[in-house]
N, C-alpha and C positions, 0 to 999 in steps of 0.2 A: 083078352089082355088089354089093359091101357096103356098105352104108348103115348108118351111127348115130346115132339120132335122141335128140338129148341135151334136157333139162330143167333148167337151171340151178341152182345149189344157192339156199337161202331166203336172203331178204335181211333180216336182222334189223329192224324197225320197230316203234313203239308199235301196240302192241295196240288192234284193232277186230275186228268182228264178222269180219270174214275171215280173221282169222288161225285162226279155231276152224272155219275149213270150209278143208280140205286135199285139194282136189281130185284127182281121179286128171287126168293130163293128155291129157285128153279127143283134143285137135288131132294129137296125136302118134302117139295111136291109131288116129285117122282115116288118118292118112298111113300110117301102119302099114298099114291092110286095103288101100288101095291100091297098095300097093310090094311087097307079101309075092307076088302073083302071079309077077314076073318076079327080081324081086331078093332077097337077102339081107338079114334087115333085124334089128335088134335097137333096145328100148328103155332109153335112160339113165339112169333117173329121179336127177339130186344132188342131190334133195330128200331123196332117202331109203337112197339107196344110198353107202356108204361109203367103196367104192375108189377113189382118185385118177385121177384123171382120165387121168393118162398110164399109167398099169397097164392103162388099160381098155382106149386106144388100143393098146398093144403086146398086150395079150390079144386083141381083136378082129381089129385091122389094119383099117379101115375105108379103104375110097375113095372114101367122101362122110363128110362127118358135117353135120346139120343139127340147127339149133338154133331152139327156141324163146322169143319174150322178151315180156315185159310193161315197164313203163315201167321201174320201179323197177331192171330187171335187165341193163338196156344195161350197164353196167361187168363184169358176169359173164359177159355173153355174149361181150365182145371179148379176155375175158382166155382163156374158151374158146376161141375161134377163134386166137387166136394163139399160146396154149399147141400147139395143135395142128397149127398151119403151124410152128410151131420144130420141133416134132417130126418132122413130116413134111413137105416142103412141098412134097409131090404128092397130097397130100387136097384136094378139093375142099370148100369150106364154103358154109354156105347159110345164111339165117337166115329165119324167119318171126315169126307170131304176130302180138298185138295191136299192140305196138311197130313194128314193122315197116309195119303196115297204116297203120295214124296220121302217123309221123313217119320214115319207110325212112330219110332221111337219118343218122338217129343213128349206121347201119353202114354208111358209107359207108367205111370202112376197108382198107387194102390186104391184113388178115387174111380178109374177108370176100369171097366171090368172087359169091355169088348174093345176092339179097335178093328172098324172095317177098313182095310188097304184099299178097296173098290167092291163098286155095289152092281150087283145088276138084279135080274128078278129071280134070276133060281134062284143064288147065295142069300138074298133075303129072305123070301120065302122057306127056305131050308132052316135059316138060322131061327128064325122064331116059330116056327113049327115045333123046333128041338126047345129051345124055350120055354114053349109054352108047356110041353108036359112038362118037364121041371117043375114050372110054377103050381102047375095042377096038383101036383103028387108032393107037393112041400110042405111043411109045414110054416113055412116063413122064418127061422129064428131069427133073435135078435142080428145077430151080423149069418148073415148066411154066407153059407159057403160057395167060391163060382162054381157050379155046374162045369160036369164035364161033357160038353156038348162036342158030339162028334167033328173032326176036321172039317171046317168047309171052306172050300179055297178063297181066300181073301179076307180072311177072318181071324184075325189074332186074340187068344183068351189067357187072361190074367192068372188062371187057373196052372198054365203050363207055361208061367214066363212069357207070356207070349209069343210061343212059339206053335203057330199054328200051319195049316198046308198054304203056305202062302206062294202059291200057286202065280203066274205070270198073267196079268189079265189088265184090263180096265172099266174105268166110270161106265154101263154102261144109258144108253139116253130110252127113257124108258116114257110113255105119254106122261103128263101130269095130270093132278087135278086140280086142276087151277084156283076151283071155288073152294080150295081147304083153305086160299088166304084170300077169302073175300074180304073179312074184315081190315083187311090192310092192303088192296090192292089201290089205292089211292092216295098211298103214299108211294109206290114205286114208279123212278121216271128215269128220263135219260135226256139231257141239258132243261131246255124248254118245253120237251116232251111226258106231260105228265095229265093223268096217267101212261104208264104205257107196260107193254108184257114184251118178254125175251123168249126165243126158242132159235133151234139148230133144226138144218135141213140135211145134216152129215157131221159128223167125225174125222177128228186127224189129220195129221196135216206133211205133207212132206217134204217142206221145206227147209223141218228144223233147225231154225235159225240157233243161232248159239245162245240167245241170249234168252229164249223162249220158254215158256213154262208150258205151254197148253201141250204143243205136240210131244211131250214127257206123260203127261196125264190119259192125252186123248189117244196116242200111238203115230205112229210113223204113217201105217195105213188109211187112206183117206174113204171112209166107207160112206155111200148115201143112203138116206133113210128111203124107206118105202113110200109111195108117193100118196098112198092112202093114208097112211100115218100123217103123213104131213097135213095132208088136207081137214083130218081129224083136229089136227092141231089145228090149225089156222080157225077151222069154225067156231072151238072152242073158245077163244081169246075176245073180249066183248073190247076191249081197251081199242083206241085207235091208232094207236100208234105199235108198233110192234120191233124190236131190238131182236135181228138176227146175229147169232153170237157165234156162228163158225168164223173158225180160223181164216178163212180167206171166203167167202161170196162165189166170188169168182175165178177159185181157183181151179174149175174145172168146167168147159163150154159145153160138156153133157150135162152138168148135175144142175147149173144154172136155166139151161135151155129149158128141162125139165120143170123145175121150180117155179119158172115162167109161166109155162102150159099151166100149171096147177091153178095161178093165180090166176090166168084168164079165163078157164074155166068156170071158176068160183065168182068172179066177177065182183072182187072185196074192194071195198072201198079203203085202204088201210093208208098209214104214214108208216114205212119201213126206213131204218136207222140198218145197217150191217157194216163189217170189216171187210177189207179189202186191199189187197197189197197192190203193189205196181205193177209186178209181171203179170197177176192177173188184169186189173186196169187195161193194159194194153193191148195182150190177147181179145180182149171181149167189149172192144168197145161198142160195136153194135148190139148186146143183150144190154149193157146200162141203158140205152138210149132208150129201150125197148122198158125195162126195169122203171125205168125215171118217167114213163107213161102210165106203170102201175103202182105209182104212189110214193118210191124209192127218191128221199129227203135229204137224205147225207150219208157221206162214207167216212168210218175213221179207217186213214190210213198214216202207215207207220213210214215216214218217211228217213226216219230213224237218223242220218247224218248228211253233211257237206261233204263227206273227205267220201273219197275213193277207195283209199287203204282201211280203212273201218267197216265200207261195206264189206269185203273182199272178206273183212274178219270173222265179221257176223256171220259169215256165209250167205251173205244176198246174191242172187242173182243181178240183181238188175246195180242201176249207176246212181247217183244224183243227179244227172243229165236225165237218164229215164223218169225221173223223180219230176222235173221238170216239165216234162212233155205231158205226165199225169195232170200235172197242175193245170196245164192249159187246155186240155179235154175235156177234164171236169168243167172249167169255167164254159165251155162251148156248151154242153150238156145242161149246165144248169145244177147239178149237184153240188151241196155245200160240202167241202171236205174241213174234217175235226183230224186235225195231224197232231200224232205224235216223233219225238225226238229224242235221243240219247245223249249227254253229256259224259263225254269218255274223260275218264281222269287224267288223261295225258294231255290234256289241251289247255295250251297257253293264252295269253292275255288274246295274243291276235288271232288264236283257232275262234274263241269269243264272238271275238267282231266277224271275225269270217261268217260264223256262224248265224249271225244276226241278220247280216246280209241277205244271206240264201233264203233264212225264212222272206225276207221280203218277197224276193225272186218268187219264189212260193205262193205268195198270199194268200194262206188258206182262211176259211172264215173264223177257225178256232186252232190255236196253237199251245202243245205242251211239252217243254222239256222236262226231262227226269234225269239223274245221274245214273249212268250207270251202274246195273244193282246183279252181282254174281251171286244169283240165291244159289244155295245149301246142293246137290247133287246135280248141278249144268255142269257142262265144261268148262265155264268162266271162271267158277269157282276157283279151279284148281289152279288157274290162270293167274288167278290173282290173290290167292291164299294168304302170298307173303307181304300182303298190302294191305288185310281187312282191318276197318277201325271198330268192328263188333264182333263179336263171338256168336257162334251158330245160336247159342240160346237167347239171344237181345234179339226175341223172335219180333217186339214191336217197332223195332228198327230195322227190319228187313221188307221197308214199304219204297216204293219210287221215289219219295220225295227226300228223304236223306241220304246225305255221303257216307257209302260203304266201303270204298276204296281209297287211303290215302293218293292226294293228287304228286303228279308224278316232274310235276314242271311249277310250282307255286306253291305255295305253303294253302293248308288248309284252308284258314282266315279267306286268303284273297280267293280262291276259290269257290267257296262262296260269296264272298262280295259280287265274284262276275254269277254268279247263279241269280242272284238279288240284281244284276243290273240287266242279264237279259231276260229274267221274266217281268219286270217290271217293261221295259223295253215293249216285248210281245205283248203283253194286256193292255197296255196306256196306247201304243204309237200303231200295233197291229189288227192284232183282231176288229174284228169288224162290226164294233159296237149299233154301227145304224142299221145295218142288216141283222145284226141280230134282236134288235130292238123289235124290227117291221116285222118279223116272225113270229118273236115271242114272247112280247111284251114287257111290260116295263117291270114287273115282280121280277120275272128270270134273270133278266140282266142284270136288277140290283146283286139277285140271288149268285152270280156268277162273278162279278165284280169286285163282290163283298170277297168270296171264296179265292178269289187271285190275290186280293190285296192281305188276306191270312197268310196265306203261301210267302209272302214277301215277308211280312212279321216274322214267320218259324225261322226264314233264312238269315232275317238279323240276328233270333236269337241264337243262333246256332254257331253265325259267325263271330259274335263278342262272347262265348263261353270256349271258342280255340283260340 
């Protein structure tokens, strides 16, 4: 069978700390070393790659094509699947990814034939197994009809409404094959780091912040991979820089220690990027020192607020005082920290300046605020339902960088004006343009600079159309 496993093209949005980490697409690769055994399989990437979409299909010929999507990319991913049933409309379509997992209903579409809720390697394996005799024993009509392919849990089919064994489960992390996206792996980076590769050394996380998407996806459960896996992985990676994308690094002084040994072992000469919260930070500050000796470059940590009563909300453990004491650890250690920050919609002129303050206190080397954003099935949602300025389906407005909450102390307008006066604030007066310069050259910094000073544009425009 040929399979094409597509990527979406970007979805333009005001700039935040994500926009400067362009990940390789990790899920796709996974599904890749999976499918490569029996099937034909090729990766998409329209992030990076050029040719239209229907050249690709008539170059390929694919008899599946599955798609990947995050929230933001539901209107890309239906315009693919339907671009693609006009063209052909004996391709089978599939959709997965984080959107999928969250909210399947988004593709619930008559483009759309499968919707995986979550992948791991049986439910793949099983589903295109069952697939493929289908294909085998068909004759292809013109619109074919979906197969009635046995329940596999995680797997919704168009065929029964989608109503499939959708069974309690998740993503699960499966090895990649990394060289399915040779051809584009020099476009993927993270700030001045490019090229560079992402992987996890665990799942889950259990801190479940309120405001958090991952530990919804990943589980509550914090599981660690097998230290062979890991080491597999790690060999695998030619890039030098490498983006560990667990939920906290450190949030556990077994799996880290662990991790450690791996790497000294191996004796890699790599630049490692990970996340990292404060309560970990603190627990483990002798494994960073140790970390920061095997290559370990920067931490993004989520520093999230100045107020007390906001963390308390989030459900954080720790303070902005704890917040604090990170700051100055890190600066002892040598680690550059990339912080992010929350702008809660109930903060007035002077939460603002308060706020601007703290980051000084702070001084991390990269700093980003985002509004806060109550996606579709958290708790915030509900929280704040009777506030939202979009509707569940203004899926490409449900990115960090827009107001999703009307503000609760100022009109809209000023609201962002102070969004527009403290990022401008943090890029011009904070960050730490000569240190990042001495790192990473002078391309990245235009490259970063140019990207804050977008972010301030979006927020003029956004504040002269309220």
């Amino acid at each position: 069978m040929k399979i094409l496993l597509v990527r979406p093209p970007r979805i333009k949005q005001a700039v935040t700390l994500s926009d400067f980490m362009y990940s390789e697409p990790l899920g796709l690769e996974m599904l890749y070393a999976v499918l490569e055994k029996h099937h034909e399989v090729e990766i998409f990437d329209m992030m990076c790659d050029e040719m239209p979409l229907l050249d690709k299909l008539a170059k390929y010929a694919p008899e599946v094509v599955g798609i990947t999507s995050l929230c933001i990319d539901v209107n890309a991913v239906l315009k693919i699947a339907r671009e693609t049933k006009k063209d052909n409309a004996s391709v089978y379509t599939l959709v997965g990814g984080t959107q999928a997992y969250l909210n399947p209903s988004s593709f619930f579409d008559p483009a759309i034939d499968f919707v995986f809720k979550f992948t791991t390697a049986e439910n793949v394996e099983a589903f295109f197994e069952a697939l493929s005799l289908v294909i085998k024993g068909s004759k292809i009509p013109e619109i074919p009809e979906i197969p009635e392919i046995p329940d596999i849990p995680g797997i919704l089919n168009r065929a029964n409404q989608y109503r499939g064994k959708d069974a309690v489960g998740h993503n699960a992390y499966i090895l990649p094959n990394r060289d399915a996206t040779s051809k584009y792996r020099q476009h993927y980076s993270y700030f001045g780091y490019k090229p560079s590769a992402i992987m996890q050394i665990s799942q889950g996380c259990n801190k479940a912040c309120m405001f958090c998407l991952r530990w919804r996806i990943e589980g509550y459960e914090e599981i660690e991979f097998d230290g062979e896996a890991i080491k597999q992985d790690l060999l695998a990676i030619k890039e030098e820089t490498i983006m560990l994308y667990d939920n906290d690094i450190v949030g556990s002084d077994i799996r880290i220690a662990h991790f450690l040994e791996v790497l000294e072992s191996l004796n890699l000469k790599k630049n490692f990027i990970a996340y990292a919260s404060v309560e970990g930070i603190l627990a483990n500050v002798e494994a960073l020192k140790r970390f920061k000796s095997l290559g370990l470059k920067a931490l993004l940590v989520g520093y999230e607020t100045f107020s007390e009563k906001e963390m308390a909300y989030y459900t954080k453990k720790t303070s902005p005082s704890d917040s604090l004491k990170v700051s100055e650890i890190l600066k002892e250690i040598g680690i550059d920290v990339w912080a992010s920050f929350m702008a809660h919609p109930d903060w007035n002129k002077e939460d603002f300046k308060m706020f601007r303050s703290y980051v000084k206190q702070l001084s991390p080397q990269i700093s980003s605020v985002s509004p806060l954003t109550p996606f579709p099935n958290l708790p915030l949602y509900d929280d704040y339902k009777d506030r939202l300025l979009v509707g569940i389906e203004d899926y490409e407005k449900w990115s960090f960088g827009q107001v999703t909450i009307h503000p609760g102390k100022m009109t809209l307008k000023a609201y962002y004006f102070q969004m527009l006066l403290t990022n401008l604030y943090i890029n011009l007066s904070l960050n730490q343009s000569t240190e990042m310069l001495k790192r990473f050259g002078l391309k990245s910094m235009v490259r970063l600079t140019v990207g804050s000073f977008k972010a301030s544009i979006r927020y003029i425009k956004l504040m002269m159309t309220k």
